[in-house]
C-alpha positions as CSV (number, residue, x, y, z in Angstrom):
1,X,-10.6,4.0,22.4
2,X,-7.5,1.9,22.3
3,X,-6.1,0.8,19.3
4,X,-3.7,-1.9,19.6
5,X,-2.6,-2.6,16.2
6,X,-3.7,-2.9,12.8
7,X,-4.9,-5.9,12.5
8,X,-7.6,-4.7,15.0
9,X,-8.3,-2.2,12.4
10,X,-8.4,-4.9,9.7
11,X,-10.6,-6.9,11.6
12,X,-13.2,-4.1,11.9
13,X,-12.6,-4.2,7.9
14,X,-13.3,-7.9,7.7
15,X,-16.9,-7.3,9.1
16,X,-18.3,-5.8,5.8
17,X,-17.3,-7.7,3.4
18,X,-19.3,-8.6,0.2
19,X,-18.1,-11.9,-1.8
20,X,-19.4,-10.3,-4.3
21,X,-17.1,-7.1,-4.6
22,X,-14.3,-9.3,-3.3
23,X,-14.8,-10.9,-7.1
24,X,-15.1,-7.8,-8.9
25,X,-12.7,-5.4,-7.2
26,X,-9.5,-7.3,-8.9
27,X,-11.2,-7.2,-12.2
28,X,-12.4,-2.9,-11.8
29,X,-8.8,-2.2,-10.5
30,X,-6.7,-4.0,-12.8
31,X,-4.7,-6.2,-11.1
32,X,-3.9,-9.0,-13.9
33,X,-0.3,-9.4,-14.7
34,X,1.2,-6.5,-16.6
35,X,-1.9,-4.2,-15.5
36,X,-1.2,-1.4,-13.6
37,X,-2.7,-2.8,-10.3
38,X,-0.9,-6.2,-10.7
39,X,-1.0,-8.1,-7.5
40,X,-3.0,-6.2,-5.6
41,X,-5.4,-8.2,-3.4
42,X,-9.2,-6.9,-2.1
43,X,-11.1,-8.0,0.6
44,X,-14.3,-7.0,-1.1
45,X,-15.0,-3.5,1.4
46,X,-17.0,-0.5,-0.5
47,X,-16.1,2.6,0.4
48,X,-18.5,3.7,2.4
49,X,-17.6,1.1,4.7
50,X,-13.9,2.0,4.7
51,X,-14.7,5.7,5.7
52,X,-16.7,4.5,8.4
53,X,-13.8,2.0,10.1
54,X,-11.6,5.3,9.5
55,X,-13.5,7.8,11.2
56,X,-13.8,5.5,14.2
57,X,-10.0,4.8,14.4
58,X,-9.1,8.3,13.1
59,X,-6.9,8.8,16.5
60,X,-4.7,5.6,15.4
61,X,-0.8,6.4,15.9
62,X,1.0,6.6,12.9
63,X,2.6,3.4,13.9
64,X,-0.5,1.9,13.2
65,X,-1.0,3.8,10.3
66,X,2.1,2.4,8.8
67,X,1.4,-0.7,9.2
68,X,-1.9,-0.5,7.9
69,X,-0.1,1.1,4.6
70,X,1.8,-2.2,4.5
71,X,-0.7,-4.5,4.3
72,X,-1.6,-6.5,0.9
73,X,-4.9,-5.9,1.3
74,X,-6.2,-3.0,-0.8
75,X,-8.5,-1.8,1.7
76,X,-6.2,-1.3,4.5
77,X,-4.3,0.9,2.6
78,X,-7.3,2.6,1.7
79,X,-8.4,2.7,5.3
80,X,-4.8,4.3,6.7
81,X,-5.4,6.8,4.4
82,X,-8.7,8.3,5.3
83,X,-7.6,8.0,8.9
84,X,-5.0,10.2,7.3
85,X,-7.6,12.9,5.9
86,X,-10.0,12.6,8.5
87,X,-6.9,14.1,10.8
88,X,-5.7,16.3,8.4
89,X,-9.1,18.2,8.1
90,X,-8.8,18.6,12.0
91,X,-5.2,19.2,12.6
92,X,-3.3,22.6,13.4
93,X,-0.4,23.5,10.9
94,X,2.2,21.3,12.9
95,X,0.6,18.3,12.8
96,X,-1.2,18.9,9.2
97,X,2.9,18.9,8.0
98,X,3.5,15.8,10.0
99,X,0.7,14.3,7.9
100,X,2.0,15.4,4.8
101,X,5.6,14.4,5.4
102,X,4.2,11.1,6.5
103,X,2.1,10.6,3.3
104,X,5.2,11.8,1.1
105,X,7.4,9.1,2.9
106,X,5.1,6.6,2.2
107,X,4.2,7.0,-1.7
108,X,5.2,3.7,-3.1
109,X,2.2,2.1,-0.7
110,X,-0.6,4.7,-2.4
111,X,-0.5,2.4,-5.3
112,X,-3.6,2.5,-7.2
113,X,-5.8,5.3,-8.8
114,X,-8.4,5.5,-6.0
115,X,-5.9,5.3,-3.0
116,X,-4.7,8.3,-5.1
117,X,-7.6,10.2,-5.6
118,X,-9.1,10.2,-2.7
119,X,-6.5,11.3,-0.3
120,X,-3.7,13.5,-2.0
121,X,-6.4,16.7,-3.1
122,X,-7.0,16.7,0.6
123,X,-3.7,16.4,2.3
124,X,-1.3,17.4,-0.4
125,X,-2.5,19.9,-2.3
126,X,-4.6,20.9,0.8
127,X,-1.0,21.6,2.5
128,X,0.4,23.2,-0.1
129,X,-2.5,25.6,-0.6
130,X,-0.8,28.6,0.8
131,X,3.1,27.3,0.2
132,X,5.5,27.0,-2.9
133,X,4.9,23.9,-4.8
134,X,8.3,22.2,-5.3
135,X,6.8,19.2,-4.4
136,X,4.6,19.0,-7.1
137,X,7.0,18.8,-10.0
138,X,9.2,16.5,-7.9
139,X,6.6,14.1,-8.3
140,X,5.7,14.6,-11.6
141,X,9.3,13.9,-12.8
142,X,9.1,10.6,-10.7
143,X,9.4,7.4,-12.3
144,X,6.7,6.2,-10.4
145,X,3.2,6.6,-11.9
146,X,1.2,7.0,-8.7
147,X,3.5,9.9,-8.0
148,X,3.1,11.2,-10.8
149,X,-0.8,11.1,-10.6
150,X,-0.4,12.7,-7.1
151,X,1.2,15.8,-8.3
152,X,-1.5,16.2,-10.5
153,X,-4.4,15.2,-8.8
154,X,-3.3,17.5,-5.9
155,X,-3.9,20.0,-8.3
156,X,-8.0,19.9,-7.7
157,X,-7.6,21.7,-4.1
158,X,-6.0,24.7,-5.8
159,X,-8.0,24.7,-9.0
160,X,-10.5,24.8,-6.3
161,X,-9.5,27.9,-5.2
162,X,-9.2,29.4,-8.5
163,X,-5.5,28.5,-8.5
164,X,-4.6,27.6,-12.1
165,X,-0.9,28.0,-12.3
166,X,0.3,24.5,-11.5
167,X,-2.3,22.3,-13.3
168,X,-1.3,24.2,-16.4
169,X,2.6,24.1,-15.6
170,X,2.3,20.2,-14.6
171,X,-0.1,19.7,-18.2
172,X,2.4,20.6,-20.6
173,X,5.3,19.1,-18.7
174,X,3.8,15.6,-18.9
175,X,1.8,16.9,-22.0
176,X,2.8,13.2,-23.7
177,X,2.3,10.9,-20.9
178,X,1.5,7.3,-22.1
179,X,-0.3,5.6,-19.5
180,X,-3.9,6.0,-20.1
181,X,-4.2,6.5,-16.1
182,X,-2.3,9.8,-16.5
183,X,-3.9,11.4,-19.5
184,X,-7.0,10.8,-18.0
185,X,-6.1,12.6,-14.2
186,X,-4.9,15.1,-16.8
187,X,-7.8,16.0,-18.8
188,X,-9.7,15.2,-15.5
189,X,-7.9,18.6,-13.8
190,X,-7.8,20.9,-17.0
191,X,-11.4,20.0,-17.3
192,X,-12.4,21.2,-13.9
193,X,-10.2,24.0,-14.3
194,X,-12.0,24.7,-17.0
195,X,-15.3,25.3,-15.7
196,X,-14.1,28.0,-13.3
197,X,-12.1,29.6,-16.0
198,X,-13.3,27.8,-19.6
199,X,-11.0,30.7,-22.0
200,X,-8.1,29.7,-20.3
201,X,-8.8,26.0,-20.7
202,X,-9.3,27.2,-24.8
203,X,-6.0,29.3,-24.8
204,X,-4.8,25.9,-23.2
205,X,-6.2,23.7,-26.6
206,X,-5.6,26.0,-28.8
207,X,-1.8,25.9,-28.2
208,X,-1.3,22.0,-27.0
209,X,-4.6,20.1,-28.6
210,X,-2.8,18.4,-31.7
211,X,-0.3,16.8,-29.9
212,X,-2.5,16.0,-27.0
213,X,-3.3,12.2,-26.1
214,X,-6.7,11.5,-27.3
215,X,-7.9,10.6,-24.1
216,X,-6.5,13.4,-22.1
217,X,-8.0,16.1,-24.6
218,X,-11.6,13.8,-24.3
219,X,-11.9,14.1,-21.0
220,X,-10.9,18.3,-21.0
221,X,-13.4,19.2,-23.4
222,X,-16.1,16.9,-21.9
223,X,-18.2,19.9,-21.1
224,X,-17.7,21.7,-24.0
225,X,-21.2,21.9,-26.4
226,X,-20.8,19.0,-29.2
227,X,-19.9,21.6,-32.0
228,X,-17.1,22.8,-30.2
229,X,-15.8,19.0,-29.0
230,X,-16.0,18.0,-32.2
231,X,-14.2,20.9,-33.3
232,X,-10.8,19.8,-31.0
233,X,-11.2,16.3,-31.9
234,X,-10.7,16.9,-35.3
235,X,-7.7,18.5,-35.0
C-alpha cells in the first residue's frame, strides 16, 4: 500500500466517527480550560477503530508518523502511536531503538493519559527491558506531566517480568506528586506489582503509607481484603 500522507490516514479516521463520542470525548478527557487535557480536540473515533486504521497503515514512514503526532485531532495522535507499537512488536533491535528514540523525541505530542498508556509499556519500557533505565528517572524529573507518567507507566512491562526495582525507586521519588493523574498511574503500578509480589508491596506501605496521597495509596491497596484496606487508610 502507498501511503501518501497523513491526511490519508486521517481520512480513513474520519470514516468511523460517532457524533456521539465526538460530544463526550472532550468532557471524559478533560479538556476545559485549566484541565489537564485543555484544548485538545476529538473527532469522536473509539479505540477499536483507531487500532484497526493503525494496523492497516502500520508500514507508514515516520515522516508520516510525525505528522500524524502533529495533528490537533486526538485521534491522530492516538493513531501514529499504535502504528508505532504495532512496528515495535515486529521490529529487530535496530529498528525497535529507532522507534524508541523517535517516541522520546516526540514526548510533548503524547499528551494525554491514554496516548500515554497505551503505547509507552509497549515501546518504552518494552526497550528497556533488558537495558539500564536512565531514561526512566529523566522523565520522572521532567517538568512535563505526561513524561512523568511515561517513566512510570513504562514500569508495567518490567513489573511484568517480575522486575520490581524501578516502580519502587520511581514511587518514592515522586512519592508527593500532586496531580491526581500521577498518584493514580502510581498506585496503579505498585498495585500490579503487588499482585506478583504482595509482601513487598506491604514492606512498601508500611514504610511510605502516611505520607502517601490518598488516591495513590487507594488504588495500591485495591486488592487488598477490606480489613486490611481499611487498616492503611486509617493511617
Amino acid at each position: 500500500m502507498i501511503i501518501e500522507s497523513a491526511k490519508q490516514i486521517q481520512e480513513e479516521l474520519e470514516q468511523y466517527i460517532d457524533p456521539v463520542k465526538r460530544d463526550f470525548l472532550p468532557k471524559f478527557f478533560k479538556t476545559g480550560k485549566g484541565q489537564y487535557g485543555e484544548g485538545d480536540k476529538f473527532l469522536g473515533v473509539v479505540v477499536p477503530n483507531t487500532r484497526k486504521v493503525a494496523k492497516k497503515y502500520k508500514d507508514a514512514p515516520f515522516e508520516v508518523i510525525s505528522d500524524l503526532l502533529q495533528s490537533e485531532w486526538h485521534e491522530c495522535r492516538l493513531c501514529a502511536l499504535l502504528i508505532l507499537v504495532e512496528r515495535f512488536k515486529k521490529s529487530d533491535d535496530i529498528n525497535k531503538r529507532l522507534i524508541f528514540d523517535f517516541y522520546l523525541s516526540n514526548t510533548s505530542r503524547i499528551n494525554n493519559w491514554d496516548l500515554v498508556d497505551l503505547s509507552a509499556p509497549t515501546i518504552v519500557g518494552g526497550y528497556l527491558s533488558d537495558k539500564p533505565r536512565k531514561v526512566l528517572y529523566s522523565l520522572a524529573d521532567s517538568p512535563l506531566l505526561w513524561d512523568q507518567r511515561i517513566a512510570i507507566v513504562s514500569t508495567y512491562t518490567l513489573i511484568r517480568d517480575n522486575d520490581f526495582i524501578d516502580i519502587l525507586s520511581l514511587s518514592e521519588r515522586l512519592l508527593h506528586h500532586k496531580h491526581d493523574l500521577m498518584q493514580k498511574a502510581i498506585g496503579w503500578m505498585l498495585r500490579e506489582m503487588g499482585k506478583r509480589d504482595e509482601d513487598l508491596l506491604v514492606q512498601f506501605l508500611e514504610k511510605h503509607a502516611k505520607v502517601m496521597p490518598r488516591t495513590m495509596l487507594r488504588y495500591a491497596i485495591e486488592k487488598f481484603s477490606d480489613d486490611r484496606r481499611k487498616e492503611f487508610m486509617k493511617r
